[in-house]
C-alpha positions as CSV (number, residue, x, y, z in Angstrom):
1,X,-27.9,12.1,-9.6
2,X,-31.0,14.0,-8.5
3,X,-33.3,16.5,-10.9
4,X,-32.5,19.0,-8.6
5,X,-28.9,18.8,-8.9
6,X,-28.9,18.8,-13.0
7,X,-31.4,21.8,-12.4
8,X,-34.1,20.3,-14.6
9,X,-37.5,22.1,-13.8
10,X,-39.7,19.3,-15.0
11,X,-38.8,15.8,-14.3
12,X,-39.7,13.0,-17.0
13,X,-42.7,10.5,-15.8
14,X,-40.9,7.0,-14.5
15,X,-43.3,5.5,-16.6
16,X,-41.8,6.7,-19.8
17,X,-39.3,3.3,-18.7
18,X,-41.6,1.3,-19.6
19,X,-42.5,2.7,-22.5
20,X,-38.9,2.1,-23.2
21,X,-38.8,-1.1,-22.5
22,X,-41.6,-2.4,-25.1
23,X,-39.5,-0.7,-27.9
24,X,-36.3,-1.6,-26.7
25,X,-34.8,-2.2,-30.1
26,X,-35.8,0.9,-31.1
27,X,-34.7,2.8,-27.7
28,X,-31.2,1.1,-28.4
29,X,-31.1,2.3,-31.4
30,X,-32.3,6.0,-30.6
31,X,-29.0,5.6,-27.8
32,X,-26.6,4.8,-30.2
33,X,-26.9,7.9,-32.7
34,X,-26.9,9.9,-29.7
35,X,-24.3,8.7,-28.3
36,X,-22.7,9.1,-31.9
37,X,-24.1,13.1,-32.2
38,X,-22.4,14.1,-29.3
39,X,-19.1,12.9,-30.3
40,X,-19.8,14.9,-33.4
41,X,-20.8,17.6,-31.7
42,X,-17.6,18.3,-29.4
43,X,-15.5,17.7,-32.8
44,X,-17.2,20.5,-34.3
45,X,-17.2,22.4,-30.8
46,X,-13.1,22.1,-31.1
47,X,-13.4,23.0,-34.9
48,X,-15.3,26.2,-34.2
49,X,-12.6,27.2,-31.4
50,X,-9.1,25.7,-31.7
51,X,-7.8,29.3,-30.0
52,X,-9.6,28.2,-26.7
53,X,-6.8,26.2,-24.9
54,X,-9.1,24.8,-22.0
55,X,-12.0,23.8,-24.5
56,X,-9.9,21.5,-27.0
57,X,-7.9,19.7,-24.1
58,X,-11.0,19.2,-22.0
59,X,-13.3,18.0,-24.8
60,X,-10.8,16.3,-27.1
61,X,-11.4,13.2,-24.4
62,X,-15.3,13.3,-24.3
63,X,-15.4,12.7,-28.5
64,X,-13.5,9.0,-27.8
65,X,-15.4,8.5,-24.7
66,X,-18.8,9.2,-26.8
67,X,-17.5,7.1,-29.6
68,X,-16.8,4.3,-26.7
69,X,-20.7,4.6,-25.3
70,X,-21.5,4.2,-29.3
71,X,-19.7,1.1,-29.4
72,X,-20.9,-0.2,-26.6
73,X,-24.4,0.6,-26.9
74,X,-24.1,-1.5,-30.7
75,X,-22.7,-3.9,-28.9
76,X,-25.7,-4.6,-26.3
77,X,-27.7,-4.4,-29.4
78,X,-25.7,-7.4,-31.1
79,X,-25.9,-9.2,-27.6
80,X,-29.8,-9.1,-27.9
81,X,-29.9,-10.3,-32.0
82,X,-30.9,-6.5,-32.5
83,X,-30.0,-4.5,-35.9
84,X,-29.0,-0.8,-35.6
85,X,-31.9,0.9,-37.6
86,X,-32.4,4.2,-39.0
87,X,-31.6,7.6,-37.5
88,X,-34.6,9.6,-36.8
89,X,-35.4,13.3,-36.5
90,X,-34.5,14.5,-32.9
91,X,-37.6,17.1,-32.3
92,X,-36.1,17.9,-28.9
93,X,-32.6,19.2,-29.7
94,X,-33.8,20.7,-32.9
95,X,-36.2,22.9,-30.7
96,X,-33.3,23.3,-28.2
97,X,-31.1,24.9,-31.0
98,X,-33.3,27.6,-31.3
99,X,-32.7,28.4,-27.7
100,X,-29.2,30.4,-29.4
101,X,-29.5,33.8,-30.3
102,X,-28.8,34.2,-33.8
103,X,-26.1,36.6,-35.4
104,X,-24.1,36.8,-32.5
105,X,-20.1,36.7,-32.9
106,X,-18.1,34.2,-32.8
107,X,-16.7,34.6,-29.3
108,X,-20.5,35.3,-27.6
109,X,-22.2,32.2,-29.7
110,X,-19.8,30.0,-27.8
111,X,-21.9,30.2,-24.2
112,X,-25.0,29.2,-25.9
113,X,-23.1,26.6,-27.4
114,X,-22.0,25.3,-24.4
115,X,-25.0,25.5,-22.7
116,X,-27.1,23.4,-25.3
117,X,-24.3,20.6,-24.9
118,X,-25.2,20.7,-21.0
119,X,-28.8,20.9,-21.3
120,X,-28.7,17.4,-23.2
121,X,-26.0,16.3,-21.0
122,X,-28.1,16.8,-18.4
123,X,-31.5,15.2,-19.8
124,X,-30.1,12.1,-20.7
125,X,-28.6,11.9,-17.4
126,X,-32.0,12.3,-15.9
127,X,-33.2,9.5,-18.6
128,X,-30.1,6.9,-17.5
129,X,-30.7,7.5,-14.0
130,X,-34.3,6.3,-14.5
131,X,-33.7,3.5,-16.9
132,X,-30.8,2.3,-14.5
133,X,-33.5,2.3,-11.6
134,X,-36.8,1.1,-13.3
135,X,-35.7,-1.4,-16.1
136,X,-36.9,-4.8,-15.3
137,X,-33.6,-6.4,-16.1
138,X,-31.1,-5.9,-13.5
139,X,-28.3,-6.3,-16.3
140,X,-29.4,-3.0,-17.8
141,X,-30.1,-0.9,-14.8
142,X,-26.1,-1.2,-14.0
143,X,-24.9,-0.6,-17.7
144,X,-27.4,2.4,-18.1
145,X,-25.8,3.6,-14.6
146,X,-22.9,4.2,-16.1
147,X,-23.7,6.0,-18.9
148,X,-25.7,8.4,-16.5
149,X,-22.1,8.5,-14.1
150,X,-20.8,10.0,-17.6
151,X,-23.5,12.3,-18.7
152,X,-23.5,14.0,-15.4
153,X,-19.2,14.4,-15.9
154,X,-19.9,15.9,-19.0
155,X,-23.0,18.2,-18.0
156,X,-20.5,19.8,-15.2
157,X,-17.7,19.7,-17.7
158,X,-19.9,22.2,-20.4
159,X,-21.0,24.4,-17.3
160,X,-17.2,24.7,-16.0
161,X,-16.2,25.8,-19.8
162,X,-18.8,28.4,-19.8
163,X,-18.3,29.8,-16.5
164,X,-14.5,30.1,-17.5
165,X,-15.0,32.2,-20.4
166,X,-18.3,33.9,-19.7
167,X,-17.7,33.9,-15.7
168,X,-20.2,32.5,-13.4
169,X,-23.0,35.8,-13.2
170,X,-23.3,35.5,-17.0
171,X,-23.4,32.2,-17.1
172,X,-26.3,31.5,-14.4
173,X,-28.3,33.6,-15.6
174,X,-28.6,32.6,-19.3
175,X,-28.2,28.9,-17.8
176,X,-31.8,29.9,-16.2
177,X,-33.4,31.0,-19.6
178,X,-32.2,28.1,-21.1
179,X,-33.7,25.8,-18.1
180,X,-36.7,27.4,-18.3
181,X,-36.8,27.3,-22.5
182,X,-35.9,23.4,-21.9
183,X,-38.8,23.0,-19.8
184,X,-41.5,24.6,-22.1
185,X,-40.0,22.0,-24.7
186,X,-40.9,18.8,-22.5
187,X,-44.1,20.2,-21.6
188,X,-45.2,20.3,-24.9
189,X,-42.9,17.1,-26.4
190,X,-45.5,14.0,-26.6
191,X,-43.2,11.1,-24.5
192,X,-42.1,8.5,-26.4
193,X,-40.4,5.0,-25.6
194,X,-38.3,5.1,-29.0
195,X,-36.6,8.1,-27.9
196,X,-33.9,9.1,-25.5
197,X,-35.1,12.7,-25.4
């Protein structure tokens, strides 16, 4: 999965792998509560709209599929005589909520919605792909392969939604604001080897 293909305007340095590497623990760690937040997030996503048919059938199988990448990410962890620590503060999808416009209805909040789910969807994609070509253990680079196989299902998956309700004009173009709005967040994020985003 290229950058170009998720849309991403400014790639992460390879070297943030390494990076990862020396705090692995803590990397693992960072990968499970995201893993865990997403679920949360498409539970709340069907919550906020049971009336949309297409949304609750389509994401009612990504919440046990995130739950799964939870388990199995706590699992590597036990494999490697690592503990699950605490959850930390995620500075980059905190600053990526503000990308919605506030006070909107209901029915119009849903795109942005959808958009932030496949802006992260995205990103960690981009991260997998590099973890599952740089790490140094070969183990690693094929199990963080298929978790970036999965974020780019679910990426597509969030853009399909909104094009489907919003059509595919509206869509683009506030899919561009929020590419560009992403971008001026990673320029500015210091990167960090304990965290996914």
């Amino acid at each position: 999965m290229q950058i170009t293909k998720l849309g991403l305007q400014l790639p992460t340095d390879p070297r943030w792998v390494n990076l990862a590497e020396i705090e692995l623990g803590e990397i693992l760690t960072d990968h499970a509560y995201c893993e865990q937040k997403a679920a949360t997030s498409c539970i709340t996503l069907i919550q906020a709209y049971p009336d949309r048919t297409e949304l609750v059938e389509e994401v009612a199988p990504i919440v046990t599929e995130e739950w799964g990448h939870f388990r199995m990410v706590l699992a590597e962890m036990k494999k490697r005589g690592l503990q699950l620590g605490r959850q930390r503060k995620d500075e980059y999808v905190n600053q990526l909520l503000g990308f919605q416009i506030k006070g909107q209805p209901r029915a119009q909040a849903l795109l942005d919605k959808l958009l932030i789910c496949a802006m992260i969807e995205a990103r960690s994609c981009e991260r997998f792909r590099l973890l599952s070509l740089y790490c140094t253990e070969e183990d690693l680079r094929g199990w963080y392969h298929k978790f970036m196989v999965a974020e780019a299902g679910h990426y597509r998956l969030f853009l399909d939604l909104a094009e489907l309700y919003f059509g595919k004009e509206k869509t683009q173009r506030r899919w561009k604001e929020c590419l560009e709005f992403e971008a001026a967040i990673m320029e500015n994020l210091v990167p960090r080897g304990d965290r996914m985003h």
